[in-house]
Every structure is written in C-alpha cells, then in structure tokens.
VEXRO-256958 format. One line per field, with one value per residue (C-alpha): x, y, z; residue number from 0. Coordinates in Angstrom, 3 decimals. Layout:
// VEXRO-256958
px <- c(X  ...)
py <- c(Y  ...)
pz <- c(Z  ...)
nr <- c(NUM  ...)
//
This chain:
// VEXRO-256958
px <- c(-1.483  -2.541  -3.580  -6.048  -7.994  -11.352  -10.058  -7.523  -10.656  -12.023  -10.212  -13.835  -17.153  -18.443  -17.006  -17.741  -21.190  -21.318  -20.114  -22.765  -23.993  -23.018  -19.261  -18.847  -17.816  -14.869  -14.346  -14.546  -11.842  -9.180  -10.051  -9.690  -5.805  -4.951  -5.195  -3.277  -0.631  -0.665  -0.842  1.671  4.066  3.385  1.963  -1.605  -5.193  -5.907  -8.646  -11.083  -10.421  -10.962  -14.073  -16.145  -14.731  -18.622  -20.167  -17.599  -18.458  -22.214  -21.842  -20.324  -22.665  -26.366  -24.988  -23.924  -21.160  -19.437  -22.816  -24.825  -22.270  -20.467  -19.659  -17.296  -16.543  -12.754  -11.363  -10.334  -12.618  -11.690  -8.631  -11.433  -12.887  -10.087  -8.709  -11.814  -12.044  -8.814  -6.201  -5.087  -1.487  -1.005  -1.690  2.220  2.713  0.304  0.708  4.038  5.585  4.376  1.623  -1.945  -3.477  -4.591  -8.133  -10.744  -9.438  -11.356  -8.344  -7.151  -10.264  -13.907  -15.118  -13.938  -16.533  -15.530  -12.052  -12.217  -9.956  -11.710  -14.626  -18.137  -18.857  -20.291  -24.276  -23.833  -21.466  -24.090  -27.250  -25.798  -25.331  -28.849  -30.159  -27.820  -29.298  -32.399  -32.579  -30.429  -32.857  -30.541  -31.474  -28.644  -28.434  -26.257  -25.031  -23.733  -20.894  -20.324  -18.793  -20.309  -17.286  -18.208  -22.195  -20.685  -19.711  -22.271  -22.301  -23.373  -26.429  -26.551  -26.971  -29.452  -31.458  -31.790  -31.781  -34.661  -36.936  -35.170  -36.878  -33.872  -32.941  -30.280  -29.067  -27.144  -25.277  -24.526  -21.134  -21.665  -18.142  -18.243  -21.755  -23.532  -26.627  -29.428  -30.928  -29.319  -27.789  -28.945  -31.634  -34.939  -32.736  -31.577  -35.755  -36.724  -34.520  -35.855  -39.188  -39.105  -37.020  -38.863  -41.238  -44.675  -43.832  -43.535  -46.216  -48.617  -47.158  -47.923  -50.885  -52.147  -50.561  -53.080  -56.328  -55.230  -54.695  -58.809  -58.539  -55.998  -56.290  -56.309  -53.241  -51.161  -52.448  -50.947  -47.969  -47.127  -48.015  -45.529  -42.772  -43.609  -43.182  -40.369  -38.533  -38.890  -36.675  -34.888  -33.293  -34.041  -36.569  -34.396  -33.509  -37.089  -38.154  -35.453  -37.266  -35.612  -36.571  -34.293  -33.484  -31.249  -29.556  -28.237  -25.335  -22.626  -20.350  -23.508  -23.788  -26.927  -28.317  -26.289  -26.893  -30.937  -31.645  -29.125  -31.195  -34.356  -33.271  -31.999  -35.622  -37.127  -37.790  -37.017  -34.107  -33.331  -31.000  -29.353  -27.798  -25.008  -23.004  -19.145  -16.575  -12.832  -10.095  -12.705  -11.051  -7.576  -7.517  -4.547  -6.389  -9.864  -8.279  -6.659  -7.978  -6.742  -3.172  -3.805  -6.061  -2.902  -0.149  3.656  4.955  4.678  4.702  1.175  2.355  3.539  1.860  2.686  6.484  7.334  9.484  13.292  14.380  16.111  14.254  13.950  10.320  8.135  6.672  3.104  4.493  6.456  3.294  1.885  4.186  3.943  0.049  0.150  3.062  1.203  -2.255  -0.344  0.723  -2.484  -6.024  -7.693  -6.268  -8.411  -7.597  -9.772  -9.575  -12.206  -11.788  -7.784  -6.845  -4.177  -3.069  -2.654  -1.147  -3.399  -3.779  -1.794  -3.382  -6.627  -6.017  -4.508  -6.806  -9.923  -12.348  -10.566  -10.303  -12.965  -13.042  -16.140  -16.227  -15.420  -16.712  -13.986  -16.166  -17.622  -14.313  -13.474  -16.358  -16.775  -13.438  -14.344  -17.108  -14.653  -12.655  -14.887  -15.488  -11.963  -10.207  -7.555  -8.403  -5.961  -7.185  -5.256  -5.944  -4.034  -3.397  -5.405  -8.585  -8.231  -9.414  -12.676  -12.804  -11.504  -14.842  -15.580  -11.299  -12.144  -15.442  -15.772  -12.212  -10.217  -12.594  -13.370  -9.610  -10.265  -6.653  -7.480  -4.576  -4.330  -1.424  -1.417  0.035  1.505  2.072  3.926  4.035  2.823  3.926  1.872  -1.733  -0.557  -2.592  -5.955  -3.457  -1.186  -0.361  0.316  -1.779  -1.912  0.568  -1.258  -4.693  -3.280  -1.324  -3.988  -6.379  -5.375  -4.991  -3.298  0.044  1.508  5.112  6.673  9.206  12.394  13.233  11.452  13.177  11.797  8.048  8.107  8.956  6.478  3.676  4.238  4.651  1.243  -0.562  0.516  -0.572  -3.375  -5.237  -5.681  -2.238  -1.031  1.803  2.911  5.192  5.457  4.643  7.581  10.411  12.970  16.412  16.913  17.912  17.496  14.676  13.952  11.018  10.870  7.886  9.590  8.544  10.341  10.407  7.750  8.040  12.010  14.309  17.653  20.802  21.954  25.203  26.777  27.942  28.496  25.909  23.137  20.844  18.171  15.360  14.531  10.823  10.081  10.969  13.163  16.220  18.011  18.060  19.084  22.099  23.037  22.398  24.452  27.426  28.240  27.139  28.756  25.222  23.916  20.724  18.411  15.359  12.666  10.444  7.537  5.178  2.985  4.178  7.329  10.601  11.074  14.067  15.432  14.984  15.823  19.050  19.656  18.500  20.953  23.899  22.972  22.703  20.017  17.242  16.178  12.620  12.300  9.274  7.446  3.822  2.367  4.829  1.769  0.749  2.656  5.932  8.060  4.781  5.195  9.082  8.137  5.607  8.294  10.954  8.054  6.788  10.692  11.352  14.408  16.036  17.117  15.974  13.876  13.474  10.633  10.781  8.343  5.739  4.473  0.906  -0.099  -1.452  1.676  0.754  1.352  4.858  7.669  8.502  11.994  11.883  8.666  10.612  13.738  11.145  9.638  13.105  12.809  16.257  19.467  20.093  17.008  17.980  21.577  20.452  18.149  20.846  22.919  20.482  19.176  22.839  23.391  20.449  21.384  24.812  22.764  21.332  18.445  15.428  15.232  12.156  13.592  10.326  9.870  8.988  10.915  9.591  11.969  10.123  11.265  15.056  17.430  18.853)
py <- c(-10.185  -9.151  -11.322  -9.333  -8.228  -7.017  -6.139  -3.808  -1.551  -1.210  2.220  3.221  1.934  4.344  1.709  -1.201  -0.582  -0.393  -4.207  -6.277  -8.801  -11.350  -10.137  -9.651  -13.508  -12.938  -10.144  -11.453  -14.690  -11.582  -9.848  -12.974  -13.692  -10.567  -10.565  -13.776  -12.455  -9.216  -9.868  -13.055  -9.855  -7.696  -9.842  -8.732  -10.323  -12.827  -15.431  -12.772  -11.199  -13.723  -14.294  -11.186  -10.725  -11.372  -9.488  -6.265  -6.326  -7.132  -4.063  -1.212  -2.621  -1.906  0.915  4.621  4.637  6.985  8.546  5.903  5.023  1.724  1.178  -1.795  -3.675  -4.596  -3.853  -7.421  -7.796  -4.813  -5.326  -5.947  -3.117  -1.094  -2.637  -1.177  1.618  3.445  1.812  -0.903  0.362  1.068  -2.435  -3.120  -1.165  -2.121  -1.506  -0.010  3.107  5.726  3.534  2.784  1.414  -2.232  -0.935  1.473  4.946  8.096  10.392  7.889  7.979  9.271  5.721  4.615  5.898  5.468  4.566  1.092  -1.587  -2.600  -4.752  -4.317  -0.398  -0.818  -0.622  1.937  4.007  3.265  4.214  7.797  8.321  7.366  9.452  12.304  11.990  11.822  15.070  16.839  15.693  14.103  10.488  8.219  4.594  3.509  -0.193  -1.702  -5.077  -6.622  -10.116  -13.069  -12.489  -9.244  -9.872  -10.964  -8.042  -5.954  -2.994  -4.581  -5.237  -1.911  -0.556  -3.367  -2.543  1.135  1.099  -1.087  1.220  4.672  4.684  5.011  3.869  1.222  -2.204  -4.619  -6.963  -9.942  -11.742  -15.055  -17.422  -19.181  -20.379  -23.103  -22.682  -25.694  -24.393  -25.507  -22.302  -22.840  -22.288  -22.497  -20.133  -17.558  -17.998  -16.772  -14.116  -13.125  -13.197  -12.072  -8.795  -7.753  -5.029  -7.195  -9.107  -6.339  -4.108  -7.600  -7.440  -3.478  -3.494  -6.604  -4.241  -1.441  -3.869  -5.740  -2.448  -2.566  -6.181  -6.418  -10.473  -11.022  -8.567  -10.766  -14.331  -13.032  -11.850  -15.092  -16.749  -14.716  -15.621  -19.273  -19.411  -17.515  -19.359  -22.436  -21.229  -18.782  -17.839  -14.421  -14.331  -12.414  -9.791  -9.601  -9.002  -6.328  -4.563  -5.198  -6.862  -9.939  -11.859  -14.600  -16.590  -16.447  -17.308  -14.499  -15.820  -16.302  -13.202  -14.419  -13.893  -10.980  -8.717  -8.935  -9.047  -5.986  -4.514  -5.162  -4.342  -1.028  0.068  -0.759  1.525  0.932  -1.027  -4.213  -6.874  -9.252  -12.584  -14.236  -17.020  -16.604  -18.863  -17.705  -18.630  -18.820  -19.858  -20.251  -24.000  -23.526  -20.647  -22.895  -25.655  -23.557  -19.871  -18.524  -19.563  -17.439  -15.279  -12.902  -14.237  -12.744  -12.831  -16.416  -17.701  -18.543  -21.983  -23.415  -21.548  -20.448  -22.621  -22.771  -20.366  -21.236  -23.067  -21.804  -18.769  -16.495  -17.422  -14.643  -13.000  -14.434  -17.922  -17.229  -16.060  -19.085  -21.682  -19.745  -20.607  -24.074  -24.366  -22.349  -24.031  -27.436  -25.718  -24.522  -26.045  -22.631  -21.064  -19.647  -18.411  -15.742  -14.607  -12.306  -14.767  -13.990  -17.565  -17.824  -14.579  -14.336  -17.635  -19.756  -22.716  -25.190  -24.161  -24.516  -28.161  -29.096  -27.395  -27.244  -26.998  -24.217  -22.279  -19.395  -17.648  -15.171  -13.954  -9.902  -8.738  -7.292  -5.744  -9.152  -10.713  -8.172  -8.853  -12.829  -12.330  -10.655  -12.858  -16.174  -14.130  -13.715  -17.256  -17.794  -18.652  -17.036  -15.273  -14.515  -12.448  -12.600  -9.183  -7.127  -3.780  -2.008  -4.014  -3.853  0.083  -0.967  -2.725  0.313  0.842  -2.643  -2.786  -0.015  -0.799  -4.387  -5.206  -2.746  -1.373  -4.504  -5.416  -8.739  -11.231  -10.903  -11.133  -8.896  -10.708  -7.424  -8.206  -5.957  -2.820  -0.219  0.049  -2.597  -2.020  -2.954  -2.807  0.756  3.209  1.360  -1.881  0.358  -0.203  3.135  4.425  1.237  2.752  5.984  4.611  2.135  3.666  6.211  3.185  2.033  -1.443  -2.178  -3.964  -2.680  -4.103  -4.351  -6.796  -6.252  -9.606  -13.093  -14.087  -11.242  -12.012  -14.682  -13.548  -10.761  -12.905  -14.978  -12.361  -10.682  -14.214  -14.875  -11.037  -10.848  -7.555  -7.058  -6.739  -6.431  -7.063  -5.150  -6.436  -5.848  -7.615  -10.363  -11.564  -10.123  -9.740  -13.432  -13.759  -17.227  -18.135  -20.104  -22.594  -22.818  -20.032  -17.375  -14.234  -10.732  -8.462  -5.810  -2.719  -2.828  -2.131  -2.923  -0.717  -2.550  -0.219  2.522  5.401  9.264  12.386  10.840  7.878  6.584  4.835  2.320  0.841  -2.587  -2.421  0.013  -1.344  -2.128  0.412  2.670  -0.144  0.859  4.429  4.599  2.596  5.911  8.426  6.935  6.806  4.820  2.202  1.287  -1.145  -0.078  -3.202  -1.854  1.439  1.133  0.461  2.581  1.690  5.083  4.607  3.298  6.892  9.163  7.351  8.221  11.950  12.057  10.752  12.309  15.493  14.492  11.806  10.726  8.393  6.100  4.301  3.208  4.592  7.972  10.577  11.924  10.750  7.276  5.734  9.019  10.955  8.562  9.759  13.093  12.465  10.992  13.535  16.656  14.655  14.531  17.877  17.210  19.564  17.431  17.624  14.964  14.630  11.961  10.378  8.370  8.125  11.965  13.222  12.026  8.897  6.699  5.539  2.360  1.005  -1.561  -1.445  -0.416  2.295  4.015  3.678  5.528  8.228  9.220  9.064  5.840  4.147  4.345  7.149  9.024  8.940  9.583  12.904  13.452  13.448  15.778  18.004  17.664  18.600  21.407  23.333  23.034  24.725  27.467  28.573  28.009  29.201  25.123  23.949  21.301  18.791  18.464  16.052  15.564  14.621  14.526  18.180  19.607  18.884  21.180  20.343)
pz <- c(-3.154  0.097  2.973  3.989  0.859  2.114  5.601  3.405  2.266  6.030  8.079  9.238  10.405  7.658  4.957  7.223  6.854  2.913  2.518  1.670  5.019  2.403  2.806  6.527  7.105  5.012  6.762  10.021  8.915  7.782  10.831  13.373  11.391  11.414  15.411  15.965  13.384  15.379  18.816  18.317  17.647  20.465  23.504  24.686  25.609  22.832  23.517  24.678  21.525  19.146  20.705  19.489  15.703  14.746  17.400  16.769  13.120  13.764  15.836  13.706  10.915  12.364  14.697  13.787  15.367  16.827  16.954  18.479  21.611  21.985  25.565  26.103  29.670  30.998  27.597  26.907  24.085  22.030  19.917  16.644  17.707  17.516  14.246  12.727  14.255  12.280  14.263  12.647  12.238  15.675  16.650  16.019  18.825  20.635  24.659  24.016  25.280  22.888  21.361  21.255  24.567  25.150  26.642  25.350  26.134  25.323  24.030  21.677  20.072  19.260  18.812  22.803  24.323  27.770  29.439  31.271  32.500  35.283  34.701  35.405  34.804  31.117  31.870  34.181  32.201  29.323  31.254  32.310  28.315  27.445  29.716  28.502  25.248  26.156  28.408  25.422  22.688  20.984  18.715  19.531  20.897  23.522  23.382  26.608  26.044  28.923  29.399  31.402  33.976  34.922  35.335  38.900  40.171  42.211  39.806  36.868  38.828  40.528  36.823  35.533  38.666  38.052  33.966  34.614  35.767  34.564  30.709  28.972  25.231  25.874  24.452  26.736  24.912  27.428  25.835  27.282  26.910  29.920  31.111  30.689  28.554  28.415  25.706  22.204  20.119  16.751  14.010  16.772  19.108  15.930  14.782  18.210  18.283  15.375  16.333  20.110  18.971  15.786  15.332  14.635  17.576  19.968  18.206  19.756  22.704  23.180  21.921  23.597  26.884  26.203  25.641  29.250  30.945  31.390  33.021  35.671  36.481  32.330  32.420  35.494  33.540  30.304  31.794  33.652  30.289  28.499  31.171  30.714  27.491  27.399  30.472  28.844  25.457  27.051  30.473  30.184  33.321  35.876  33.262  32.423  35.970  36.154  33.591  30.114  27.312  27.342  23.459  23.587  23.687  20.062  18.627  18.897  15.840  13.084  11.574  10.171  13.699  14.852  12.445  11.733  15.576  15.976  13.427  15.158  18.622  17.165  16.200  20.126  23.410  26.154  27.758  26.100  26.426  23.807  25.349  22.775  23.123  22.067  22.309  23.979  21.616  18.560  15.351  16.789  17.572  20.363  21.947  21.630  23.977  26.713  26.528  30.000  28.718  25.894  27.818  28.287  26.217  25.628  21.935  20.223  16.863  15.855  13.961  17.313  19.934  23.248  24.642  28.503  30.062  29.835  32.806  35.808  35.575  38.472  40.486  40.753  43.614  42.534  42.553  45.750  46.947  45.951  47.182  50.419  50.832  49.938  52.558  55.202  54.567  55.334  58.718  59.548  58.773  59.659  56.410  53.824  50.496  48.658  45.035  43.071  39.918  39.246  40.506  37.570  37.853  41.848  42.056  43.087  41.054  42.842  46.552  44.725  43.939  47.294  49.039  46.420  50.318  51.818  47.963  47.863  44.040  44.384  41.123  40.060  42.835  45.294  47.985  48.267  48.750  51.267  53.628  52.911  54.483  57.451  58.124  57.897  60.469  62.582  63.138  63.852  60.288  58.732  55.451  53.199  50.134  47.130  45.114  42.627  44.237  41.582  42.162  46.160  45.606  44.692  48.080  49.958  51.762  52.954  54.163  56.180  57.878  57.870  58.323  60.006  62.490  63.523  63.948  62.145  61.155  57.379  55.238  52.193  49.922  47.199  43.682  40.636  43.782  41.556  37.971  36.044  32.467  29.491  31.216  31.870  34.112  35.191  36.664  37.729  41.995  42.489  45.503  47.798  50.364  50.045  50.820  53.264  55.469  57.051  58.136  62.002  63.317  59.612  59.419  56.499  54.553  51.491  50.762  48.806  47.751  47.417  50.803  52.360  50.720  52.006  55.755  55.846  54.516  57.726  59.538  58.297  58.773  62.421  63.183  65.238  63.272  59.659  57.847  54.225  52.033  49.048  46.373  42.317  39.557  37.956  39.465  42.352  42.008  42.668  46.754  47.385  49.848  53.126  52.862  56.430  57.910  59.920  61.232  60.680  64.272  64.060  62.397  61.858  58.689  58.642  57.410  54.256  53.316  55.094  53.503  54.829  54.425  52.696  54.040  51.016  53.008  50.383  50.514  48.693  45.369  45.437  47.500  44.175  42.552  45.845  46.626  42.931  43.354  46.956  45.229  42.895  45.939  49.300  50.986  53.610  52.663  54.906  53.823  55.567  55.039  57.096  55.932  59.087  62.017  60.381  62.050  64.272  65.811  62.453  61.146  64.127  63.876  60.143  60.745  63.608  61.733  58.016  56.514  54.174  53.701  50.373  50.637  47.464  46.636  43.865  44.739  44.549  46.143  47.797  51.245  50.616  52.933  52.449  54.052  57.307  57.130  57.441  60.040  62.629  61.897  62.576  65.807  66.753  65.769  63.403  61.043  58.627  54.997  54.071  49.716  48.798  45.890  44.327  41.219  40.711  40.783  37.239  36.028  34.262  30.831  29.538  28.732  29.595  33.329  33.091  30.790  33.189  36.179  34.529  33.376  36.241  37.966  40.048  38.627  39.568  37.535  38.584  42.453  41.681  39.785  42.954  45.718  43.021  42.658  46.340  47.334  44.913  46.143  49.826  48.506  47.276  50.205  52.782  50.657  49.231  51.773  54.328  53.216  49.470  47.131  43.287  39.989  36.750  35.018  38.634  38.268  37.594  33.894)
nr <- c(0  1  2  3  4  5  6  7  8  9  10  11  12  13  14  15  16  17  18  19  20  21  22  23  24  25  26  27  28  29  30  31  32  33  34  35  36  37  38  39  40  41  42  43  44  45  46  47  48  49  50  51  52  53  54  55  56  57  58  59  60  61  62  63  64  65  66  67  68  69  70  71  72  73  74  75  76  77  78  79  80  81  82  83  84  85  86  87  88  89  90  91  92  93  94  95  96  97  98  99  100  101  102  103  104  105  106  107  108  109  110  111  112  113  114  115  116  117  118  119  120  121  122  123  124  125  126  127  128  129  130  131  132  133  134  135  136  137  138  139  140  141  142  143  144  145  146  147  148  149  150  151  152  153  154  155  156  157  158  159  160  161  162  163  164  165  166  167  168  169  170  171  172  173  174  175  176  177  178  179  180  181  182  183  184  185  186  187  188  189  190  191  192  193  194  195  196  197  198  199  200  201  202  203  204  205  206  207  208  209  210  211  212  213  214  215  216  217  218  219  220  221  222  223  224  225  226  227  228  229  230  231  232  233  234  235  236  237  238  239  240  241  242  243  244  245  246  247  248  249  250  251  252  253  254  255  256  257  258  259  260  261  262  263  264  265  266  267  268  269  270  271  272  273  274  275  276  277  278  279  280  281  282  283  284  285  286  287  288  289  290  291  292  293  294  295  296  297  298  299  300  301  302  303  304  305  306  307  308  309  310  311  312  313  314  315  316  317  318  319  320  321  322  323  324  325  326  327  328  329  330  331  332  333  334  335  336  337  338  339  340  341  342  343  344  345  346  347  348  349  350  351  352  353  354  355  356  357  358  359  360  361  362  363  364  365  366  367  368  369  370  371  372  373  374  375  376  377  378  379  380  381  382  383  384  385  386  387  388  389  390  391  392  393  394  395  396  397  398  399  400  401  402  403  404  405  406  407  408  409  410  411  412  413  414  415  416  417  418  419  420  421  422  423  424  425  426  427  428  429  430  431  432  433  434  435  436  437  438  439  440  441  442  443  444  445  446  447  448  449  450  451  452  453  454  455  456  457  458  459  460  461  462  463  464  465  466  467  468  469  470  471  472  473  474  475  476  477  478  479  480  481  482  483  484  485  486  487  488  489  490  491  492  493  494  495  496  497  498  499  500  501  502  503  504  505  506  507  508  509  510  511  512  513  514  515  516  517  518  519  520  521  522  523  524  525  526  527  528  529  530  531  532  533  534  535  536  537  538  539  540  541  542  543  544  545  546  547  548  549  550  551  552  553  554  555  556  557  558  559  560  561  562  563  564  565  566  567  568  569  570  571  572  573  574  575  576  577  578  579  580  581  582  583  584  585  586  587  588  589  590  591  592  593  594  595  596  597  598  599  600  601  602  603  604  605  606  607  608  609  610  611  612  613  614  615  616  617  618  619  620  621  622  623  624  625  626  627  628  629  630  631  632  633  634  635  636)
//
C-alpha cells in the first residue's frame, strides 16, 4: 500500500482542486513526508519548505492556476509547490545536473511564473502582471508570496508603495515565520479574517465610502475609526496606509482559515494583502527546534537527523573567513562586521557572539549594507561587509557612488565567487571580477588557498581605499595557515612552477587545476593573486620569456582578470598570444561543482585541451587572432 495514498492521485492543480476541503489535511501530512523523505535524499532548503505545505495547497485550491499567476519570493518555499505542480518525480533529482531546479524557473514550467532566487522581487514582479492583464483585458489574479525575510529589503517596499496607488488586481500573501505577533493566532483571529475579507463586509465598507463622500470630517472620523479598530486586532496599519486592504494575521497551517479567506480575497478589487503566520520546520520536530540548521541541509536520514561533519575536515574559506574577523576584531577595536541577514552562511556566528556590539545584520537589503558601510567609514571605523558575490550585484550602485568615489577603507569579504553548484545560476559568482575591476580606487584579489585568504584579507583591511577579496564556496586544497595577521606586497603574483613555451596565469581558484594542467604540458604557473592593481611586471616577464599565455579564471571570460592581461600586453605593445579562459557568455545551470567546471573547460583536462588546441592552431598559420577567448563548443574535436 502506498505511503502516499491521496498525494498519489494529485499530478495537477486541476485534480487538486476537486478534493473535497475536508481532504486537503491529509493531503497536506503526505505532502509534508514526502518532502522530508525527499529532500533527506537529495540535500536542498527544508525548513522553509515545510513551512507552507498548507498555504501551497490553500493556494492551488481557490486559485486557477496557471491562469491566475502565482508569483513566489527567493524560491525557498517552493518545493510543495512544485510537487504539485507535475514534478513530483523530478524531485529525486532535485538540484542535480540535468534535473529540475531548486527555485521557481519559468522554462521548467507554466506554473513558475517568474524565475527568482534572490529575494524580495515578488510584489513587484506581481504588480507588472496585474497590470498586464488589466491593459490586455484579460480576468486573471495575480498572487504575490513573499516571506517575512524579504519584507526588509527596499524593493518589497518600492512595489507596496507603487501597487498601492496603481489600481491593480493583486493579492500579497505576507508568509510570516519569524516575527513576533501580539495578537493571539486562533479562532477570534481566523473569525476576523473571515469577516474583514468577505463580501458583506466590504460591500459596508464601500457603500458606507459613497454615503461619506458628501461629508468630508464624517468621512476622516470614520476612517480613523476603522484604523482603530483594526490596529487594535490587527497590525495591518502601515499596509493599510500604503493603500491595500490588509487581513491577518491568520493562521497559515489551518486550512480552515486559509482556504475560505483565499476564497474571499479572490472575489475583491483592488490590492489586498493576506498576513499568515507559518512556522519553519513545521511538522518535522528536528527541523521545528533548529530551522536554519535545516534551513539548507545536505543528505540525512530523517530518523536521526542532520550528524556533524567528520573530523579533521578541511576548514572552509567561510570559516577561515570567519576565524580571520574574530582574530582581527581582537587586534583592532575599530572593526565592524556587516551582513545583509546571511550571518550563518558568511561566517559570522562566532564574531557575532564575541563581538555581539560591533555585529551589524541589516536584514535583505544589500544597498543598505553597502552605504551603512560607508557611513561607519566615514567616521573612522573599519567596515568589513560580508556578502555572497551574487548578492553584492544588487549593491553595485551604492559600491560605486557611496564607496568608491569617496575612496572610503570598506572591506568587501565576497563568498561562493565562481560556480556555486546546486543553487545553480542566480548564486552563481560569476561576474564579480567583471563588474569589479572597471571601478578605480578598488583593491581587488583572489586567493588561491586558505593561507593566502587569509593574507589578502589583511591585506584588504589595512588598505587605506575600498578593497575586496574573492574566494569560492567550500574548502581549499588544504595549505595549512598562519594565524598570525600579515600583509601580502601590493599587486604581486608569484611564479609557482617553471616550465618552457607556455605560462598559465592562474587567478584564485584556479591555481590547482593549472599546477595539474602544467605538470602534463611543461608550462610555467604564475598565481596572480591580485585582479586590480594586476602585477605588470609579473606579466611582461612571462610574455618576454613565453610563446603563449593562457589566462584561467573562474568568472565570466568577458571583461574579467584575463581582460586586464590583455590590457598590459596592448599598453606594452607585445606580440604574444594571449588565450583567456574562463566561464563563457551563458548563464551555468545548476549542478555539482566539479562536474560544471570540467564542462565549461575549467579542469585540468579542459586547460590541457586548451594549450593543445591553442598550439595546434598557431602551427597552422597566422590567421588564429593573437587575443581570443575559448569555450568547450569552440574547440577543435
């Protein structure tokens, strides 16, 4: 008999929406074991996702969907969704190489609306499809999900702001698993919900509008009287004065609310906004104590739950990150540490304990980080912001203006640079060195090892300008490392093999694999360390002594380290052949790290069939260009 009886009948929303409201609890304990069973196999986001079972069914119930429009935020709350949306099979593969993404994504299916990983675009995303369907004539509704955690970044209320006012037909669906509420969830909250979204209520409330319109003082009283009421049950005011219709809070796991105020809210004009209450970890006891351990969780067996790491494991260049603060903060009392809410994930736990006064988390919002940073460096601290690569681009503007320009010492300590794996193409650190290396005053390195980490994040910290530091996601090769705090000389790599004819100028990362690479091809290695200021003399040297040049790095090909190669060897005039390699112009799908970096030619194998193929079109005559770049589909077979 299966486990799984009336999850079994479900491959569509079509059939979802058949079952009896009686059923969908049942449905909603398969479909919350199912997801521990699953992801237990394949790693993934878990807590978030056993947090909005109710709300996903509740969802695909009332709503057409695909034809009204779910629009979810982050994608860390969608693994239900995509269970019963048709892909329930592909959940065994689930962020794999080949197989179904961990976030919504638009060409994987009708029913993802709209591709996200980052948080915080939902309502806006969600506003510019009401509106579509409104100047097209069309009758659909557009439902907005956005988590507590990204109602902190400034485009959430950017959207809110201008959905407000814009007369669109739009649900916002705040998934609250974090704050506070005073009020108690229960029957008098799922009875008001009740009442303040359905149709005799509001039918009142307009026509009471329309009668007031002819008495403006009767009209403000009745207002204010409405907000008092309502501010003492609910804490909908600010959304209110934005111009929505707020409901809430309710109780996101009793379908007994869910669906009938769904159902109401479905039937209103206007922009409205439906607060639940969810709980991370729901129904999975282990996930219920500790949800940001199982926030992001590797395989595990669901009976015992999530075991340490075996010891004598390799640190990673997070937690060498992080053991580098706390040992730099002890130096210096003018350190700051910044994080837009990734404290876990950058590394920042133990600094925020030891130093819980000089520990800044701001919430989503990285061009807030950014400038909060400036500001503490103008008053003579030392910011250090600790930001995944990825989410530093939505700061670009504010590194630019309010940093750079103004030459201020902020730190930018930039995790998961390169390929990330699993998270695939929105988490992917592929354009940092790109986007970096064009602004001035900006120190700019990437270490190879831990040791080296280490040394350029002192470096970067005692550099009077902005500065950042690049380096991937997991561990290094395992180079033992210095606790003491010593600087690197400026803008100078170092030859690390010599070898005859070809020189591979290895940035960050990719110094293995070139060391590997030069052992089968006699070349000479040199580890560049810094992007900007780029060692010069370093690479007139190679050009002088070497026939060809070979650039590895693991960021876009286009305009990254290998573009400030070629920009010294045209100032000096050198007629050398420079080959860049590096990740090509295409987005990288999702996928274990290993196997993306030996298909887009970034392995030992890759650069080996590079410098081959480099060498066996100089044999063929001058009409091979002297600058070029190389992706796998351009290799001769």
């Amino acid at each position: 008999m299966s486990r799984y009886p009336l999850l079994d009948t479900i491959n569509d929303p079509a059939q979802l929406r058949k079952l009896d409201r009686r059923q969908l609890p049942q449905l909603a304990d398969e479909l919350r074991a199912f997801l521990v069973e699953s992801v237990a196999r394949t790693g993934g986001h878990l807590s978030s996702n056993l947090g909005t079972v109710e709300l996903t069914i509740a969802l695909h119930h009332v709503f057409d969907t695909p034809h009204d429009r779910l629009v979810w935020d982050v994608g860390h709350q969608t693994y239900a969704h995509k269970v019963l949306t048709g892909r329930r099979a592909g959940m065994a593969r689930l962020r794999m190489h080949g197989g179904i993404s961990g976030f919504p994504k638009r060409s994987e299916s009708p029913y993802d609306t709209f591709g996200v990983g980052h948080s915080s675009t939902s309502i806006s995303a969600a506003l510019g499809m009401a509106l579509a369907a409104k100047i097209s004539g069309q009758s659909r509704k557009v439902v907005a999900i956005i988590g507590d955690g990204a109602m902190s970044a400034g485009e959430a209320f950017e959207a809110l702001n201008n959905a407000g006012v814009a007369d669109a037909d739009m649900l916002v669906v705040l998934n609250d698993n974090d704050m506070s509420i005073s009020p108690a969830v229960g029957a008098l909250n799922r009875y008001l919900a009740r009442l303040f979204s359905g149709n005799s209520f509001n039918a009142a409330r307009r026509a009471g509008e329309k009668m007031l319109d002819f008495s403006p003082s009767l009209r403000e009283f009745a207002k204010r009287a409405e907000e008092h009421v309502k501010g003492m049950l609910t804490p909908g005011t600010l959304f209110e004065e934005m111009g929505f219709n707020y409901i809430g809070p309710i109780d996101g796991h009793d379908l007994d609310s869910l669906v009938p105020t769904l159902q109401n809210l479905k039937n209103l004009k206007g922009p409205q906004f439906l607060h639940v209450i969810t709980k991370k970890g729901q129904g999975y006891k282990l996930a219920e104590v500790d949800p940001v351990l199982y926030h992001g969780v590797s395989k595990f067996q669901p009976d015992v739950g999530i075991a340490g790491g075996p010891a004598g494991t390799r640190p990673t260049y997070t937690q060498v990150f992080g053991d580098w603060l706390c040992d730099m903060a002890a130096a210096d009392a003018k350190l700051v540490g910044i994080t837009p809410a990734m404290r876990e994930g950058s590394g920042l736990v133990r600094f925020s304990e030891r130093f819980p006064d000089r520990y800044f988390d701001v919430g989503i919002a990285e061009q807030h980080a950014v400038t909060f940073a400036a500001g503490l460096a103008c008053e003579g601290l030392r910011p250090v912001v600790a930001i995944y690569s990825t989410f530093l681009q939505r700061g670009y503007d504010q590194l630019i203006h309010d940093v750079a320009l103004q030459n201020l010492p902020v730190v930018f300590a930039l995790d998961r640079g390169g390929l990330v794996g699993a998270d695939g193409p929105t988490h992917h650190g592929a354009f940092d060195l790109s986007f970096l290396a064009c602004i001035p005053n900006l120190l700019l390195m990437t270490p190879a090892d831990e040791d080296e980490c280490r040394k350029m994040l002192t470096t970067a910290y005692r550099h009077d300008g902005p500065s950042a530091v690049r380096y991937p996601r997991g561990s290094g090769p395992g180079v033992p490392i210095a606790n003491s705090l010593v600087s690197l000389p400026l803008g100078r790599g170092e030859i690390r093999r010599r070898g005859r004819e070809v020189a591979l100028l290895a940035f960050g990362s990719m110094l293995q694999p070139a060391l590997a690479a030069a052992d089968e091809l006699d070349a000479t290695v040199a580890n560049m360390r810094f992007v900007k200021p780029i060692d010069r003399q370093l690479i007139i040297a190679l050009a002088a002594e070497h026939s060809l040049l070979i650039s590895v790095e693991e960021n876009a090909v286009i305009g990254g380290a290998g573009s400030e190669v070629e920009r010294v060897l045209e100032e000096v005039g050198s007629p050398v052949r420079l080959v860049r390699l590096g990740i090509p112009d295409r987005f990288i799908d999702h996928g274990d790290q290993a196997l993306l970096l030996a298909e887009i030619g970034l392995d030992r194998e890759g650069i080996v069939r590079a410098v081959r193929a480099a060498r066996g079109s100089e044999a063929a005559g001058p009409a091979v260009s002297q600058r070029e770049q190389r992706t796998p589909s351009e290799e001769p077979s």
